[in-house]
N, C-alpha and C positions, 0 to 999 in steps of 0.2 A: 373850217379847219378845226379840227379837234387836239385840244391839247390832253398831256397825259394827265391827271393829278398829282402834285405833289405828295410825295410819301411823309408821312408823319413823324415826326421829330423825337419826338419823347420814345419809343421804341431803341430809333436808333443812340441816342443819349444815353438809355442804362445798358446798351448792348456795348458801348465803348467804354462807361464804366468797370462793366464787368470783366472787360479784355485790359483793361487798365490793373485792375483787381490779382487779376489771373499770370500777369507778369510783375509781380513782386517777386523780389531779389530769389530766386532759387538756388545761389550757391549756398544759403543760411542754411537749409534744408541740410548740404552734404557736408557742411561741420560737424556734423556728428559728437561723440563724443568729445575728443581731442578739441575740437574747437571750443565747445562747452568750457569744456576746463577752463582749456588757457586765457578764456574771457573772463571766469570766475575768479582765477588766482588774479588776474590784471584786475579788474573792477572793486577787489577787497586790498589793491595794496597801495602806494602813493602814487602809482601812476593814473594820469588821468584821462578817463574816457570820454570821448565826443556826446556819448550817449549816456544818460543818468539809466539806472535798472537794466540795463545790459542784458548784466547774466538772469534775471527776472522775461524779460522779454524772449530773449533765444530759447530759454528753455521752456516757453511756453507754445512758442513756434514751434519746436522739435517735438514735443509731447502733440501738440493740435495736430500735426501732423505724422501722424503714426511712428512716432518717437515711442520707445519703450521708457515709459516714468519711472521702473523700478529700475534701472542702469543710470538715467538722464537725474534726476533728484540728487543720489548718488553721491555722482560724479560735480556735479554744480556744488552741494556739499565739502565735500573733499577739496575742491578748488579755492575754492572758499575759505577753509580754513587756511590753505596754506598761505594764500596772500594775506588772509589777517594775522598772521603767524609773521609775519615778515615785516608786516606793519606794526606790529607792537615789537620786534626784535630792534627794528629802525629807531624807534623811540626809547627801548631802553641802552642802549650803545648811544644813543646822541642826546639825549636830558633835554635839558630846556634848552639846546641850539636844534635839535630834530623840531622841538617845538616853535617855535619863532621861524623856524623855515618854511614849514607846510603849513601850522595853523594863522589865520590871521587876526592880527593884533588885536582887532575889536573883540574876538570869542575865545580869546588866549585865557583870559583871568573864569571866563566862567568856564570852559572846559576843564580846566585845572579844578577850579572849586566843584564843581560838579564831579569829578571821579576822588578828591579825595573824601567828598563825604559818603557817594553811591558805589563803589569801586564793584558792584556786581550789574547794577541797573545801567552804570553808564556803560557796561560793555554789551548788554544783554538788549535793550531798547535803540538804541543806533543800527545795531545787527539784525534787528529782526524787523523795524520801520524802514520803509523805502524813505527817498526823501521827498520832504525836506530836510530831514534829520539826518546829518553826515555823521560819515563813520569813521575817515580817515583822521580826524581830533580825536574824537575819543577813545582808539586805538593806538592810538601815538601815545597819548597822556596816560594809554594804561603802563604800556611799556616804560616810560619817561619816569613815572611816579610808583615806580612798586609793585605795579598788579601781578601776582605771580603766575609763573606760566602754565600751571597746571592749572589754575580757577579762570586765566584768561581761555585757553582751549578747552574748557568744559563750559562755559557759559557761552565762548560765541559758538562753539558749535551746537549747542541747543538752541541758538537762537535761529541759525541760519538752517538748521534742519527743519524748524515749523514752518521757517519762511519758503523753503525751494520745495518740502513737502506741500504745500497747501498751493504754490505755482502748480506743483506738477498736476493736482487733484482737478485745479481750475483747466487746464487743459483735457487732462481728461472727460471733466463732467461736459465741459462747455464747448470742446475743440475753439473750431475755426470763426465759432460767433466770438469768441472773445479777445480774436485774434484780428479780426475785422476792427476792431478799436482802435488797435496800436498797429494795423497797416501803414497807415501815414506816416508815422513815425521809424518804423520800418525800413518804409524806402525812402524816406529823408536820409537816414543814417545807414544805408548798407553801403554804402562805399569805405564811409570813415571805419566801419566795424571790418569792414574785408582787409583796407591799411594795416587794420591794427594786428589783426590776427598774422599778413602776411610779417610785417615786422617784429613779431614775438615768435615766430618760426626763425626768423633770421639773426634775430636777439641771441635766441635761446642755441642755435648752430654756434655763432661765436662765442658764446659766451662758457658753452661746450669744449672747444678747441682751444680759447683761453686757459680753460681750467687745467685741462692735460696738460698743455705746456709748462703752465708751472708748476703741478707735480712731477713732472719730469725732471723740469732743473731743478727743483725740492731736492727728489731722489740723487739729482747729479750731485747737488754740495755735498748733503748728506755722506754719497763714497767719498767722496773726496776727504772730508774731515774724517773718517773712519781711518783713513789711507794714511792719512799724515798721522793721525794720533798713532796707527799701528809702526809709522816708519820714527816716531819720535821714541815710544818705546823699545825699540828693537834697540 
C-alpha cells in the first residue's frame, strides 16, 4: 500500500505568513487625507491615542502605498499644527491648573523649568522627536508660561515639517519594506485607530451643530436686547 508523502511545511508557513501579511487593515489605506488629518490634529492635542506615532505611521502607510507625499506631508503638517495650536491655547487659558491636570506631578517642576530657561528648544525638540519625549507637557507649559503664539507656531511648525517631511521621504525611498516593520503594530492598533477616527467624525458633527445653535440664540439675544433698547428709547 503506498502512501502519499507528506507536503512540506515550511512552504506552506510563509505562504500563510504572507496571506497574513496581505490582510492588514485596508480601510487605513482609504483614510486618505481627511483621515490623516483628523489623526494629526488628535495626536498633537490632549487627547489620547491608543497608539504612540500615529500620525508618523499612517502617513507612512499612505505614502508606501501610493499615497501622494506632496498632498499627505502637507496635510499631516497642517494638522499638526492645529492640534498643537490647541494645545498650547489649553495651557495658556488654564496656567498651572491645565498643568497639574495633564502633566504628571513627578515631571511638573522639570517641564516647567525646562521651557522657562529653553522656551525655543522645548517647543522645537518634543515636536520634532517621536517618543519617548512627550509633547503634550511641553506644549501645555509653552502656553501656560508665556511662549508667544507666533514663536510657538513658527518653531513647532518647523519642527513637525522636518519631521512628517522626512516620514514622507522614508516612504517614498523605502515604501512597503519599511512598512513591514511597523505591520505588527498596525494591526494591533487598527481597530482602536478606526474608533478613534469614527468618533472624531461624530465629535466633530456635534460639536458642529452645538456651535450653530448657540450662535443662533447669540443672534436671538442679541435682537432681542437691540429690541428693547430701541423700545426703551422710543
Amino acid at each position: 500500500m503506498a502512501f502519499n508523502p507528506i507536503p512540506p511545511l515550511r512552504p506552506l508557513h510563509f505562504h500563510t505568513l504572507g496571506m497574513r501579511l496581505s490582510l492588514m487593515p485596508r480601510w487605513l489605506t482609504h483614510l486618505g487625507l481627511m483621515g490623516l488629518f483628523f489623526v494629526a490634529v488628535v495626536d498633537s492635542s490632549v487627547i489620547p491615542l491608543p497608539l504612540p506615532c500615529s500620525t508618523d505611521l499612517l502617513l507612512l502607510w499612505l505614502v508606501a502605498h501610493s499615497g501622494d507625499p506632496w498632498l499627505l506631508a502637507p496635510c499631516a503638517i497642517v494638522g499638526s499644527i492645529l492640534g498643537g495650536y490647541t494645545t498650547w491655547q489649553i495651557g495658556r487659558r488654564g496656567g498651572e491648573a491645565a498643568l497639574r491636570r495633564y502633566v504628571p506631578r513627578r515631571f511638573l517642576g522639570r517641564v516647567v523649568g525646562w521651557v522657562e530657561r529653553h522656551r525655543i528648544l522645548a517647543v522645537f525638540v518634543p515636536a520634532l522627536l517621536p517618543p519617548p519625549i512627550p509633547l503634550l507637557p511641553f506644549a501645555l507649559a509653552s502656553g501656560a508660561l508665556g511662549v508667544s503664539r507666533r514663536r510657538f507656531l513658527a518653531v513647532f511648525g518647523a519642527a513637525r515639517s522636518l519631521r512628517y517631511c522626512f516620514i514622507a521621504w522614508l516612504g517614498v525611498a523605502y515604501g512597503r519594506k519599511v512598512v513591514r516593520l511597523f505591520s505588527v503594530s498596525l494591526q494591533r492598533w487598527s481597530l482602536p485607530l478606526l474608533c478613534v477616527f469614527v468618533a472624531l467624525l461624530f465629535g466633530g458633527g456635534c460639536f458642529g451643530i452645538w456651535k450653530v445653535r448657540g450662535l443662533r440664540k447669540t443672534d436671538a439675544a442679541e435682537r432681542l436686547a437691540l429690541l428693547a433698547s430701541a423700545a426703551r428709547a422710543g
